[in-house]
Backbone as a chain_set.jsonl record, in Angstrom:
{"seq": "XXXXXXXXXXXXXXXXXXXXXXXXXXXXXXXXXXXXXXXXXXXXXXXXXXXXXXXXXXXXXXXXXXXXXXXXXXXXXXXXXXXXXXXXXXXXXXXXXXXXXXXXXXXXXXXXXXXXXXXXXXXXXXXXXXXXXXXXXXXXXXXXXXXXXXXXXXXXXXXXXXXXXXXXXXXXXXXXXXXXXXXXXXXXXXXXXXXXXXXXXXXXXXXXXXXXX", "coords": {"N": [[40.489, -96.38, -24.246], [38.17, -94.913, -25.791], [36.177, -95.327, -23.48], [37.39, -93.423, -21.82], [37.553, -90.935, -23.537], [35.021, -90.337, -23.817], [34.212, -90.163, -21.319], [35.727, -87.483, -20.841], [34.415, -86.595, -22.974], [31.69, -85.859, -21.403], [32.425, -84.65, -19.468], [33.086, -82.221, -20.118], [30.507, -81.366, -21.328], [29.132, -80.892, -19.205], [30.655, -78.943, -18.263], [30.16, -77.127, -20.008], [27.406, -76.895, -21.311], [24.423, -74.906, -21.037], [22.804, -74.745, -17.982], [19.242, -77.235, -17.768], [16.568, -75.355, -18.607], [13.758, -74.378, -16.099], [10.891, -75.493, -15.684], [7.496, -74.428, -16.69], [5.573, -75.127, -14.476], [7.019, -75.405, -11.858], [8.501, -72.478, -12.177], [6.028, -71.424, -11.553], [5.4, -72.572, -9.245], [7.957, -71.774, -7.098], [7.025, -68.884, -7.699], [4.666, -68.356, -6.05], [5.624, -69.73, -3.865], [7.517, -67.523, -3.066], [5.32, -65.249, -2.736], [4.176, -66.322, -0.595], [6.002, -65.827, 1.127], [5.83, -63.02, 1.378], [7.625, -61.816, -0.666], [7.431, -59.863, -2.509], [8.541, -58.444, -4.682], [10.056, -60.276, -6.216], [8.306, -62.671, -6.728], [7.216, -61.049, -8.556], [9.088, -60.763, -10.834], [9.553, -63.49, -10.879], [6.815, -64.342, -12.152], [6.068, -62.557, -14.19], [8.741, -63.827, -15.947], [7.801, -66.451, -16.15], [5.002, -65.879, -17.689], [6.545, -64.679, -20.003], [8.482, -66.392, -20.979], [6.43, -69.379, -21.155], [3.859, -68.417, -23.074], [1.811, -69.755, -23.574], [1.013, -71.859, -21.174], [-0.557, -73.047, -19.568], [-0.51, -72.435, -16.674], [-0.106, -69.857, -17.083], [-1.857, -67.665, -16.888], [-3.271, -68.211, -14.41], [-0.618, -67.093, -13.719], [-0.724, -64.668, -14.44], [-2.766, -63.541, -13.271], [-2.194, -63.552, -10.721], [0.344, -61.832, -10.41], [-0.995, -59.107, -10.614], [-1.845, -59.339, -8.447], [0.407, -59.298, -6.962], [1.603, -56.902, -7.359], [-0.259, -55.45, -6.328], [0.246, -56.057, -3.469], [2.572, -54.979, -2.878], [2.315, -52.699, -3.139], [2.774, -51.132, -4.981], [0.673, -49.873, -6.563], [-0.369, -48.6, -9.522], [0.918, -50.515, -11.182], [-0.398, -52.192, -10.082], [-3.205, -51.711, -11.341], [-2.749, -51.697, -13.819], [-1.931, -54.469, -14.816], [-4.518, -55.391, -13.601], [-6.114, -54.497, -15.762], [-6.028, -55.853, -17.928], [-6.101, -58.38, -18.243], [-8.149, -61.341, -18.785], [-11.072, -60.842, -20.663], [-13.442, -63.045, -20.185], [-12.453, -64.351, -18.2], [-13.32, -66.434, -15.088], [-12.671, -65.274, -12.617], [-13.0, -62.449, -13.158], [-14.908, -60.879, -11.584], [-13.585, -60.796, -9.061], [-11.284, -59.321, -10.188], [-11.8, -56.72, -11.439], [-12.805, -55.685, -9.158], [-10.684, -55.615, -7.775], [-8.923, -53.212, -9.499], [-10.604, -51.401, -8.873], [-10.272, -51.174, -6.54], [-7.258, -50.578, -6.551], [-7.336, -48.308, -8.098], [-8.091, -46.686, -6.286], [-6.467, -46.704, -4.142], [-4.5, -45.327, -5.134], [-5.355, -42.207, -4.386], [-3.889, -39.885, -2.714], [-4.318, -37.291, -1.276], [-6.567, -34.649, -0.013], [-5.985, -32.314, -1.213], [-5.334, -33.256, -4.092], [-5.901, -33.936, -7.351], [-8.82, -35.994, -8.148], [-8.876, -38.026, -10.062], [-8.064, -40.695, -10.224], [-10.043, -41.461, -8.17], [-12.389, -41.078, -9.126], [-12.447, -42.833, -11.637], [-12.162, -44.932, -9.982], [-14.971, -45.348, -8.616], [-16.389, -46.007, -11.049], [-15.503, -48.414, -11.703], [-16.534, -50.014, -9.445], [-19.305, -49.768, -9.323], [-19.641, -51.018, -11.866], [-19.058, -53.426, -10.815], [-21.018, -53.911, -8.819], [-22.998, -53.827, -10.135], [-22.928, -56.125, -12.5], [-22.335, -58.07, -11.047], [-24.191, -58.837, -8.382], [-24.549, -60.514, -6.868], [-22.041, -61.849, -5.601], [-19.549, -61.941, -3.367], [-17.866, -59.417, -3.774], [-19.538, -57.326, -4.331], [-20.581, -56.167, -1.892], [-18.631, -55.122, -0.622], [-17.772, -53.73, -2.715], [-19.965, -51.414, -2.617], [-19.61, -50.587, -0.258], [-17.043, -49.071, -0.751], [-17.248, -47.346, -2.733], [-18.444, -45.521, -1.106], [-16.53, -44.812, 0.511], [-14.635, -43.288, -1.537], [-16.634, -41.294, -3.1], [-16.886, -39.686, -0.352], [-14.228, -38.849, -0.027], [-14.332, -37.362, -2.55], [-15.695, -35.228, -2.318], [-14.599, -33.67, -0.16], [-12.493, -32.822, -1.406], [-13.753, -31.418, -3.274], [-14.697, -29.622, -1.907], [-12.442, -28.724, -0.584], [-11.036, -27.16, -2.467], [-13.356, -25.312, -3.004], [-12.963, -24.055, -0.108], [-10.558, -22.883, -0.397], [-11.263, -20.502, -2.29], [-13.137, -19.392, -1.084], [-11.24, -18.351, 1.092], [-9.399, -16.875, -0.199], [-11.148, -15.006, -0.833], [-12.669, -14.682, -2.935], [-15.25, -14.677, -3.658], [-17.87, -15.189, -4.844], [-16.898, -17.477, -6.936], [-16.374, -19.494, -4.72], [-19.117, -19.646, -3.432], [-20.695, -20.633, -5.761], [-19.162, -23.003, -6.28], [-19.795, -24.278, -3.588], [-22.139, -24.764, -4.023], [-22.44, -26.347, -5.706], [-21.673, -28.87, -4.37], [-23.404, -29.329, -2.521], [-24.982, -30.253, -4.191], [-24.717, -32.212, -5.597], [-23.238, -34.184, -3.312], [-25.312, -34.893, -1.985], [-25.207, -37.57, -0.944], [-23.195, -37.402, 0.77], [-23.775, -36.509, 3.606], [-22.315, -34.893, 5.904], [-20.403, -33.223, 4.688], [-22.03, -32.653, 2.368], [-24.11, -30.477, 3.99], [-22.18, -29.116, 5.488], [-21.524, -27.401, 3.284], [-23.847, -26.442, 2.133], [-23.852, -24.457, 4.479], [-21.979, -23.106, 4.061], [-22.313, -22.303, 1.663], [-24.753, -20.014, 1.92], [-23.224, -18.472, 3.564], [-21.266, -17.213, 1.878], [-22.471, -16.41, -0.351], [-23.662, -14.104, 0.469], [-21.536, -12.583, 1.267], [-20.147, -12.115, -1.201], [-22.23, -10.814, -2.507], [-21.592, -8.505, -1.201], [-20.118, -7.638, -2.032], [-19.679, -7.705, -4.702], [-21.526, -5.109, -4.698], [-20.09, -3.025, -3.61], [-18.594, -2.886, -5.306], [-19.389, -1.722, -7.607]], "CA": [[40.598, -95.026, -24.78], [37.109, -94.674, -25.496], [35.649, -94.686, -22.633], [38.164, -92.229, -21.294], [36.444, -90.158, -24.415], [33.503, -90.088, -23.678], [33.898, -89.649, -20.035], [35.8, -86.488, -21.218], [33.27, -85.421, -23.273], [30.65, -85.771, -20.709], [32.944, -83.603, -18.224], [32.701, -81.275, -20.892], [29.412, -81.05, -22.035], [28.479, -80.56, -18.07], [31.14, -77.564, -17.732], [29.992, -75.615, -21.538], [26.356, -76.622, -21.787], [23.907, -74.305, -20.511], [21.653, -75.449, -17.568], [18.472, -77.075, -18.268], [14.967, -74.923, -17.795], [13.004, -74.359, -15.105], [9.811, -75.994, -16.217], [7.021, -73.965, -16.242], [5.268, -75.379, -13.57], [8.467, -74.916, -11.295], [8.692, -71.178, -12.124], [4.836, -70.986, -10.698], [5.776, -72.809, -7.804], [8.544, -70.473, -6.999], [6.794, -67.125, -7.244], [3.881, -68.627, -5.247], [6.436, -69.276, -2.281], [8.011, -66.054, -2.847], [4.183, -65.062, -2.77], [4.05, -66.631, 0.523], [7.092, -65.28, 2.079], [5.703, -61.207, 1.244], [9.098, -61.062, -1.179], [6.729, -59.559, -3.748], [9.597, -58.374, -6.084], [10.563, -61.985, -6.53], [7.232, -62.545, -7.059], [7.077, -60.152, -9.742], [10.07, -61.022, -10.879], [9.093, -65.181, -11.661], [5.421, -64.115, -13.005], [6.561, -62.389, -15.434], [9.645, -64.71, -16.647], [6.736, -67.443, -16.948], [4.627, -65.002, -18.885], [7.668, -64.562, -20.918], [8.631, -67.947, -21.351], [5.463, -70.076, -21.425], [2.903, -67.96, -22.643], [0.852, -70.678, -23.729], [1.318, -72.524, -20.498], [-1.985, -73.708, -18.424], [-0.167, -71.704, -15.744], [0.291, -68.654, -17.307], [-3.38, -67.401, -16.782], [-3.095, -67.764, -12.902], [0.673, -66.307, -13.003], [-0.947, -63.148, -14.216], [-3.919, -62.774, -12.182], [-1.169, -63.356, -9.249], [1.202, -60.737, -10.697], [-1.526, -57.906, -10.439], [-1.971, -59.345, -6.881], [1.747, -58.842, -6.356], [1.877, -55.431, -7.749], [-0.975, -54.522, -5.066], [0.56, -55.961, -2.126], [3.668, -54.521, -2.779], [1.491, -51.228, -2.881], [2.745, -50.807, -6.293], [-0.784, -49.609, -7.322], [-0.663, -48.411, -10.735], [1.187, -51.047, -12.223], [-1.29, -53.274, -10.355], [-4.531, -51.402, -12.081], [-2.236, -51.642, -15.486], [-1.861, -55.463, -15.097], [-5.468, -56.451, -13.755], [-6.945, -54.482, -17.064], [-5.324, -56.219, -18.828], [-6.533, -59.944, -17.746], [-9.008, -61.99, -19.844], [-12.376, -60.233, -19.504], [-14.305, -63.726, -19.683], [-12.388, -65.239, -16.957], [-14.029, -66.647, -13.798], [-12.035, -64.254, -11.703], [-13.525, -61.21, -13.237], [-15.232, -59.835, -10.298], [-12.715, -60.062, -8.355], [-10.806, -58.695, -10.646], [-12.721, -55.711, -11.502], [-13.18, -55.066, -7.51], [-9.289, -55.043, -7.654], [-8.96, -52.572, -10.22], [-11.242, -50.226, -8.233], [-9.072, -51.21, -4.785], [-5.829, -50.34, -7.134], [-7.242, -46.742, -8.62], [-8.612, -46.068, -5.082], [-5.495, -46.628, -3.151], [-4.238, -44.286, -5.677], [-5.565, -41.282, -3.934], [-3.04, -38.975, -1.713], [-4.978, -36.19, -0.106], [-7.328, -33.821, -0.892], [-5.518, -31.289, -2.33], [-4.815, -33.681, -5.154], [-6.796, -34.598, -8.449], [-8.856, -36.984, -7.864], [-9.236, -38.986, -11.203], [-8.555, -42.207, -9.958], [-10.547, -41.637, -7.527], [-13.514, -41.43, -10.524], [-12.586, -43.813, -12.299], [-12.456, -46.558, -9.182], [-16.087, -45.573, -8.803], [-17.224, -46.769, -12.098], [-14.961, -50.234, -11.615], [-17.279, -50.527, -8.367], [-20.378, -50.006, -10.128], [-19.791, -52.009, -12.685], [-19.16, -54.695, -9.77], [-22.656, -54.243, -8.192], [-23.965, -54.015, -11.326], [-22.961, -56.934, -13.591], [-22.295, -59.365, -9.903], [-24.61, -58.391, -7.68], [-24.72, -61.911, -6.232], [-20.879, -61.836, -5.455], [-19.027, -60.975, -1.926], [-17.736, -58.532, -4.048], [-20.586, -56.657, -4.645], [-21.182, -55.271, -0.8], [-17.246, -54.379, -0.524], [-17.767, -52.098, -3.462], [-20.619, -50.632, -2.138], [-18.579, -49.569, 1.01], [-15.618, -48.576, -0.756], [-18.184, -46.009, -3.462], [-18.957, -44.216, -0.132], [-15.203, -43.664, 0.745], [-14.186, -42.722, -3.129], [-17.572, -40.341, -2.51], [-16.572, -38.634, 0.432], [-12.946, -38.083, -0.095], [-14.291, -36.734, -3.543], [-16.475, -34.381, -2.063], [-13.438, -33.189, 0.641], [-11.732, -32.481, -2.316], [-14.108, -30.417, -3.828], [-14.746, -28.418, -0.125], [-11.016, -27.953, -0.456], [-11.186, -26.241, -3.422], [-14.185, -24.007, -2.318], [-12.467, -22.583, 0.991], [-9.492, -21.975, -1.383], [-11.741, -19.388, -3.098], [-12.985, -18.805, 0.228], [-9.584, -17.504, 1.521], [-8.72, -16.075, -1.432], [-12.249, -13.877, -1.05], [-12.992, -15.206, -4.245], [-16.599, -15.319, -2.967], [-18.596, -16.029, -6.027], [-16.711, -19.076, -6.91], [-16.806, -20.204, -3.064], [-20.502, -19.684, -3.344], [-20.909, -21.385, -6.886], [-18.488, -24.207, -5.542], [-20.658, -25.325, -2.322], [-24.087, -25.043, -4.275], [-22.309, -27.314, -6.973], [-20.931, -29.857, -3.692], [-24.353, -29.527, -2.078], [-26.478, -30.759, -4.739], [-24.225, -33.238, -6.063], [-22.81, -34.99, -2.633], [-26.06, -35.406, -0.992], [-24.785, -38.964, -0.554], [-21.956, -37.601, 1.848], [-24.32, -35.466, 3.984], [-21.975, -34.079, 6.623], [-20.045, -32.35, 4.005], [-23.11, -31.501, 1.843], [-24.318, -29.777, 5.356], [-21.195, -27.925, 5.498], [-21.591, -26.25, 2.012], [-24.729, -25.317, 2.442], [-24.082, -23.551, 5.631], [-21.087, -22.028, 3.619], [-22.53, -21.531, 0.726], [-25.106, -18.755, 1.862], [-22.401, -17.142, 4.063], [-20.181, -17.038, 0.431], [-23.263, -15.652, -1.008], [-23.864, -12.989, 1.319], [-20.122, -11.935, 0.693], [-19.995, -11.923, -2.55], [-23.372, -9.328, -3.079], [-21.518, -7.571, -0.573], [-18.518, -7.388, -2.866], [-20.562, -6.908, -5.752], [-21.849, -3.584, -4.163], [-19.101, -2.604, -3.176], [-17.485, -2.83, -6.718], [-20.398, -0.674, -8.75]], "C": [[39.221, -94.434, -25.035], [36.653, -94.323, -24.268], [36.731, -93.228, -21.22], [37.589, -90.765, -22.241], [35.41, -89.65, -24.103], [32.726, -89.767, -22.347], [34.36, -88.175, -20.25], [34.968, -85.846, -21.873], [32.337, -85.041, -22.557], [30.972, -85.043, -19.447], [32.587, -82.259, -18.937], [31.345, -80.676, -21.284], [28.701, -80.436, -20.666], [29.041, -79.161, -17.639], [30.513, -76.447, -18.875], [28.035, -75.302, -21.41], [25.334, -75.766, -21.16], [22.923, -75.111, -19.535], [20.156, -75.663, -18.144], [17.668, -75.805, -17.784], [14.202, -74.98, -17.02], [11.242, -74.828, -16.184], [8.485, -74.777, -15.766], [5.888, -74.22, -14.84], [6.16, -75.01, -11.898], [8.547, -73.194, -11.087], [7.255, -70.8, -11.335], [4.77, -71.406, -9.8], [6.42, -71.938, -6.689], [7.998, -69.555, -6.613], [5.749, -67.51, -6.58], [4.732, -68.796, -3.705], [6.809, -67.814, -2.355], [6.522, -64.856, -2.55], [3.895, -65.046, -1.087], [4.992, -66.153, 1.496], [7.035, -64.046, 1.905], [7.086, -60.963, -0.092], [7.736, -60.914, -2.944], [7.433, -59.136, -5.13], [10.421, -59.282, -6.404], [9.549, -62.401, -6.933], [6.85, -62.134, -8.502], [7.922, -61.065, -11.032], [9.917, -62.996, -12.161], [7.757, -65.059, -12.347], [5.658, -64.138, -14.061], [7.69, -63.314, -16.311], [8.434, -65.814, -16.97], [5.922, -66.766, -17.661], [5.861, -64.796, -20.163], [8.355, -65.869, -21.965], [7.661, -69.081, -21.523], [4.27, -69.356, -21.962], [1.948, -68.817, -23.199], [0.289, -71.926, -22.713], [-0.333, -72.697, -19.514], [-1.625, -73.11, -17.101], [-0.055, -70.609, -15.734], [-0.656, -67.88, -17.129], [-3.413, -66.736, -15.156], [-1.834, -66.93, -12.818], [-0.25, -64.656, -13.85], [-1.727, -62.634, -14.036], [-3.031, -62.731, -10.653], [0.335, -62.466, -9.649], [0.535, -59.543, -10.289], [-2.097, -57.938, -8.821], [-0.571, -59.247, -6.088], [1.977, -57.65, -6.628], [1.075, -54.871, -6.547], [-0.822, -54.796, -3.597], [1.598, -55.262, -1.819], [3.426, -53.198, -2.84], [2.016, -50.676, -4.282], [1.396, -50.407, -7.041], [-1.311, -49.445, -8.76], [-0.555, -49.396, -11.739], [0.068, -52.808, -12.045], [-2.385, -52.596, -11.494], [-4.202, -52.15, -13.22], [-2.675, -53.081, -15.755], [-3.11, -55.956, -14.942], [-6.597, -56.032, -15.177], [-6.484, -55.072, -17.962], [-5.62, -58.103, -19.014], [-7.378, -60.056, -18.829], [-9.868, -61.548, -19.158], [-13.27, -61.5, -19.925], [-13.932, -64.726, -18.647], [-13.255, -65.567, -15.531], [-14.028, -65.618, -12.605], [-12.624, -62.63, -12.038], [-14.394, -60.551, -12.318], [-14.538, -59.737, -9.865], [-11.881, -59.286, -8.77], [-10.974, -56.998, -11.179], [-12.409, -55.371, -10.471], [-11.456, -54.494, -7.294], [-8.798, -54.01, -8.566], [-9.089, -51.601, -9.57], [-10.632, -49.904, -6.703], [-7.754, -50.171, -5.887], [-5.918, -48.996, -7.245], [-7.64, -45.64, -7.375], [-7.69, -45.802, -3.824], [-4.656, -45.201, -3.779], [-3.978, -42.654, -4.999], [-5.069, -40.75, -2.643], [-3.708, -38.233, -0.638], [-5.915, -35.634, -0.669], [-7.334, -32.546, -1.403], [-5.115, -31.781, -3.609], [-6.011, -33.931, -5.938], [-7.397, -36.075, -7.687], [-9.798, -38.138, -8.818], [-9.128, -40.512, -11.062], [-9.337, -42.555, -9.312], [-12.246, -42.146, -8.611], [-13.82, -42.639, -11.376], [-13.22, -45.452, -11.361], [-13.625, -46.676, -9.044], [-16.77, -45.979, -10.191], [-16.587, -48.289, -12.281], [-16.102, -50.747, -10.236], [-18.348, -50.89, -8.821], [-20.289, -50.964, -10.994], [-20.078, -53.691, -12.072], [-20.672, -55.003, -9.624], [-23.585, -54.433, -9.142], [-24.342, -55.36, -12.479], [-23.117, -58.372, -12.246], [-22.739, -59.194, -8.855], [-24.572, -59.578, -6.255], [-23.156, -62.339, -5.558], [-20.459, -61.625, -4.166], [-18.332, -59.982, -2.905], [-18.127, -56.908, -4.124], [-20.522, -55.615, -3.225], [-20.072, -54.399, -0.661], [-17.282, -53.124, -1.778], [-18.597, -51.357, -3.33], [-19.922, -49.482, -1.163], [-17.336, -49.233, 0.349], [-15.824, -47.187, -1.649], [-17.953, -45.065, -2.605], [-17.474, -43.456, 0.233], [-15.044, -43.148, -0.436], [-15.376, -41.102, -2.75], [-17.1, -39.092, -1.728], [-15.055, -38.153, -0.054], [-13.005, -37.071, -1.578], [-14.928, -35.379, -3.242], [-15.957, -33.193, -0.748], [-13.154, -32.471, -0.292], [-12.22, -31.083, -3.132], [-14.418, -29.255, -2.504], [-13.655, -27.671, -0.15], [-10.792, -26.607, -0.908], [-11.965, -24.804, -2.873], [-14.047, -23.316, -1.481], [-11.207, -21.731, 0.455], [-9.824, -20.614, -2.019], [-12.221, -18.439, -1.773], [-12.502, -17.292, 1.083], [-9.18, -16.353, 0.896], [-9.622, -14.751, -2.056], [-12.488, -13.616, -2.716], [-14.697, -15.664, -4.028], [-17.523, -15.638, -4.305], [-18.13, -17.285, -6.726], [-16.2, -19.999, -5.391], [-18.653, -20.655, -3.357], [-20.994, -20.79, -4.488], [-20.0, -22.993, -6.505], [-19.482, -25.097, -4.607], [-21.681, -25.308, -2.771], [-23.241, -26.399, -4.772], [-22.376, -28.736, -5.556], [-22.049, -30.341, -3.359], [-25.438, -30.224, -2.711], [-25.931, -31.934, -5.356], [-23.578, -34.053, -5.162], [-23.926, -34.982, -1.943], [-25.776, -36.727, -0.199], [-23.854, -38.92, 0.879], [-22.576, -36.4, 2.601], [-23.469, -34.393, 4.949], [-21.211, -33.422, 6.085], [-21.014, -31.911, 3.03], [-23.728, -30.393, 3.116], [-23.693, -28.243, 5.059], [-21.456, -26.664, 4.618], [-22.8, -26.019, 1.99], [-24.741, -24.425, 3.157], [-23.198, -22.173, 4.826], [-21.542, -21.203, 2.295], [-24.004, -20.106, 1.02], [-24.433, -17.972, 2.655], [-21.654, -16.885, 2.997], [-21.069, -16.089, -0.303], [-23.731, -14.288, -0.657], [-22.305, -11.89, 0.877], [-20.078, -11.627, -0.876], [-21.211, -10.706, -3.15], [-22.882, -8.535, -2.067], [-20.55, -6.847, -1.355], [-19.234, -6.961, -4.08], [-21.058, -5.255, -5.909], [-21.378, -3.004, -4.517], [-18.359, -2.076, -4.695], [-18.866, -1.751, -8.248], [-20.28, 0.709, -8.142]], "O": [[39.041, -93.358, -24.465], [36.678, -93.147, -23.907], [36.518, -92.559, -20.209], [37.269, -89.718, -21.678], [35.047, -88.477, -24.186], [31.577, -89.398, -22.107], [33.493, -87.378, -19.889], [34.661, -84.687, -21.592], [31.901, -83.916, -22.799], [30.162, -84.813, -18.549], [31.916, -81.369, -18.414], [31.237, -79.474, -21.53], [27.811, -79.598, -20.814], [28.413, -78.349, -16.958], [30.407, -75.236, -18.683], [27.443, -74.223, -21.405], [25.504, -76.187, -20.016], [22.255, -76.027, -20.016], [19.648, -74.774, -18.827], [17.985, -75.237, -16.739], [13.61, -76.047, -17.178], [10.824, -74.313, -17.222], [8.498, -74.286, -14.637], [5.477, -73.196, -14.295], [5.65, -74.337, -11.002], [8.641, -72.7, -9.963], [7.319, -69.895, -10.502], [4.006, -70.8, -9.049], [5.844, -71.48, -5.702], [8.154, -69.135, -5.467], [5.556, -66.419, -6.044], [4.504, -68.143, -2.686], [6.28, -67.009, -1.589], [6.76, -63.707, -2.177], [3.507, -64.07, -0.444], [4.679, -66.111, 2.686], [8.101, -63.497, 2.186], [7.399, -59.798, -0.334], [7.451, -61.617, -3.913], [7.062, -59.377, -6.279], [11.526, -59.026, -6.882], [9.824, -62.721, -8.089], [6.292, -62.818, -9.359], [7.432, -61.803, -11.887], [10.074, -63.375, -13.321], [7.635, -65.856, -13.277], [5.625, -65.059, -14.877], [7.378, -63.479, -17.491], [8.177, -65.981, -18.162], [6.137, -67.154, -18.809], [5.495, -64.864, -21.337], [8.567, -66.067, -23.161], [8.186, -69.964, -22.201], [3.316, -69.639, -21.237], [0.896, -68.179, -23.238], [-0.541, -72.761, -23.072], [-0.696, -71.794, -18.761], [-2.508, -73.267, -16.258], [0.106, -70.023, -14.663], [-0.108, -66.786, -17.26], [-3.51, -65.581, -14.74], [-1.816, -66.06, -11.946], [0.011, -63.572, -13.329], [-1.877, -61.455, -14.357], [-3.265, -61.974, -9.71], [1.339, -62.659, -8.964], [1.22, -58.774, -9.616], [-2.586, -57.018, -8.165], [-0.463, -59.143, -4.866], [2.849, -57.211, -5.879], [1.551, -53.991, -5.831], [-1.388, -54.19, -2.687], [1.745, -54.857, -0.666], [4.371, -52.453, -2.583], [1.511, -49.607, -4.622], [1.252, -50.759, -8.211], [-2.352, -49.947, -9.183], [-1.259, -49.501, -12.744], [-0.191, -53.765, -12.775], [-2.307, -53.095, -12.617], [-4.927, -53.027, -13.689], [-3.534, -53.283, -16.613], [-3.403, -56.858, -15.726], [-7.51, -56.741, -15.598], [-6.653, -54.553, -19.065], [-5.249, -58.799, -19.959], [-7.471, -59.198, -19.707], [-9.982, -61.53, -17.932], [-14.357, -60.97, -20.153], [-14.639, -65.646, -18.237], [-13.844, -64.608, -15.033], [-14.956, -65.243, -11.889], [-12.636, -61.762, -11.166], [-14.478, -59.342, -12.533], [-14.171, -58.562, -9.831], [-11.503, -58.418, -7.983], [-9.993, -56.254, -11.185], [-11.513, -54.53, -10.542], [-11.072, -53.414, -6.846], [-7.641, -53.896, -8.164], [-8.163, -50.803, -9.425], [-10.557, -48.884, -6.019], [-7.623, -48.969, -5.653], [-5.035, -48.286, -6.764], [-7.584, -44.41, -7.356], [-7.906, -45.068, -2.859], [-4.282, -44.255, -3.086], [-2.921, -42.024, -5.019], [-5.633, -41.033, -1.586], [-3.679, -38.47, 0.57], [-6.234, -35.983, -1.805], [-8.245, -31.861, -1.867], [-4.563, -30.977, -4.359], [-7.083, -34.13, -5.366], [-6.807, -36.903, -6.992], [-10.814, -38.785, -8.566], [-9.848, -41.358, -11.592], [-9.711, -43.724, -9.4], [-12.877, -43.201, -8.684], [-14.861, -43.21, -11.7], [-13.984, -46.382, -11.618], [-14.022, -47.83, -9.201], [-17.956, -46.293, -10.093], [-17.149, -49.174, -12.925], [-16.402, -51.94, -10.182], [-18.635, -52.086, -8.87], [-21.04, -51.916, -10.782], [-20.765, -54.636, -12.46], [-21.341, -55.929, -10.083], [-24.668, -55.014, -9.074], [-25.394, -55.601, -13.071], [-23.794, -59.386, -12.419], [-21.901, -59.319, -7.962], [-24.572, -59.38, -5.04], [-23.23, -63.375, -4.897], [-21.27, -60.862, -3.64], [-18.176, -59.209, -1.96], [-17.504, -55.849, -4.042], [-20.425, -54.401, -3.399], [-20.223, -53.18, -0.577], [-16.906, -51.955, -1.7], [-18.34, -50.285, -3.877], [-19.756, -48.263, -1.203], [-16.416, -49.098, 1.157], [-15.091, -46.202, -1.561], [-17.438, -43.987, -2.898], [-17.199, -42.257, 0.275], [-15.546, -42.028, -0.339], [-14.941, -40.066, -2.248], [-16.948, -37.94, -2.134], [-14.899, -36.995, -0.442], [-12.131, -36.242, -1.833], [-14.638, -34.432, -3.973], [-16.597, -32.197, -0.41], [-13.521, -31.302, -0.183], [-11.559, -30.11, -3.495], [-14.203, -28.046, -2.58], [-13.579, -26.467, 0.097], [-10.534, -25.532, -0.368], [-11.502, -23.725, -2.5], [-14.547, -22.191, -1.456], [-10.879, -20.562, 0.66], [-8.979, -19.751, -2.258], [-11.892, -17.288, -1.484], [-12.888, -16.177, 1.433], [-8.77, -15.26, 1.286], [-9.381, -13.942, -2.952], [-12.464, -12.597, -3.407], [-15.182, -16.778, -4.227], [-17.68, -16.849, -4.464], [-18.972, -18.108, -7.082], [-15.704, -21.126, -5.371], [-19.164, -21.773, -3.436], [-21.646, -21.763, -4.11], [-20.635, -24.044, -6.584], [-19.849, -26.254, -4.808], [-22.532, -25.846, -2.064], [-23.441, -27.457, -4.175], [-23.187, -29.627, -5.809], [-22.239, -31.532, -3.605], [-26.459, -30.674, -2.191], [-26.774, -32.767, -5.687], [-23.069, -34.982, -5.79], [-23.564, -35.108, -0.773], [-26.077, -36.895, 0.983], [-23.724, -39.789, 1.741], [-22.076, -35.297, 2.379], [-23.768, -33.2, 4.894], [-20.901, -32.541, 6.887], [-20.928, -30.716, 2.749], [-23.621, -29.226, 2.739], [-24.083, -27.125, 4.725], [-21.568, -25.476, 4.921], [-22.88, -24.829, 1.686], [-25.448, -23.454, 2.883], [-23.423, -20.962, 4.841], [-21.312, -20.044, 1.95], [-24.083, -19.263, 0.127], [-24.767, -16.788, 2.685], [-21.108, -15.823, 3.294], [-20.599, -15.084, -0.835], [-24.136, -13.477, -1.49], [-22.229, -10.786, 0.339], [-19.916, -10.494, -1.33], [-21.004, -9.91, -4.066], [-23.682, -7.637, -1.802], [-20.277, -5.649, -1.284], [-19.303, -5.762, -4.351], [-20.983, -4.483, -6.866], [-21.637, -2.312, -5.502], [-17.744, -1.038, -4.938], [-18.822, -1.404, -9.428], [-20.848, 1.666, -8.669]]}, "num_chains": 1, "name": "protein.A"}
């Protein structure tokens, strides 16, 4: 009778009790395949549950420097930036981390009819790169990535200025391409431009001036 007991209880205890835990080691195994197989919202997905569940875990460190690398493959951009500011700033990884930051706020950027504040910001995550890790492969990649942030910033402001342009708004056309010209020297074939435009804007505009006394 006993052991009829106790085999019953042990049928029992296997149908009520809740499965064990995924160990944390296990859960970072996991989202590393799912890592490996592109399923980045699985990925996500196990990071975070080990952040959640271990956060004291000797794994939990890497699962969320490889969360803000699943947020940016998955082109999720913002919520990568969110997650790699958010890392330990004396970790080892901090350049790269940083450099990803400035990838994250830089992918950001749509067109150039749009704001381009992330675009701003990713240039001072670059700098900071070349600046604090000069010695880094980091370092040259944010050099070349300044110059795009740069130019597309300096599109942006061109945009603007034929807008006024168009709009025979010639004194802020004119005041526009001085401003582009003296402040994108860096991106010469659009500083070029606004110079050429800005004394045909200027010409218009004292013509309009005239015209209007």
């Amino acid at each position: 009778v006993t052991l009829v007991t106790a085999s019953g209880c042990g049928i029992i205890d296997m149908i009520y009790l809740p499965p064990a835990e995924d160990t944390a080691q296990e859960i970072f195994e996991a989202a590393n395949d799912a890592m490996a197989d592109h399923n980045y919202v699985r990925a996500v997905q196990l990071y975070n549950k080990l952040k959640d569940a271990y956060p004291f875990s000797p794994y939990t460190v890497d699962a969320e420097l490889s969360l803000g690398d699943a947020y940016y493959l998955d082109e999720e951009y913002a919520l990568a930036a969110e997650n790699y500011k958010d890392f330990h700033p004396r970790h080892k990884a901090i350049p790269y981390v940083l450099y990803q930051i400035g990838m994250s706020l830089m992918k950001q950027f749509q067109s150039i009819d749009r704001p381009t504040t992330e675009l701003d910001e990713a240039v001072s995550y670059f700098e900071r790169v070349i600046q604090q890790y000069p010695g880094t492969p980091y370092a040259e990649g944010a050099k070349k990535n300044i110059g795009i942030c740069r130019k597309n910033m300096a599109e942006h402001e061109l945009y603007i200025a034929d807008m006024f342009w168009h709009m025979e708004k010639y004194g802020s056309a004119w005041r526009r391409y001085e401003y582009i010209a003296k402040n994108y020297a860096d991106v010469p074939d659009v500083a070029e431009h606004a110079r050429t435009k800005s004394a045909a804007a200027y010409h218009e505009y004292t013509v309009q001036e005239n015209e209007q006394r």
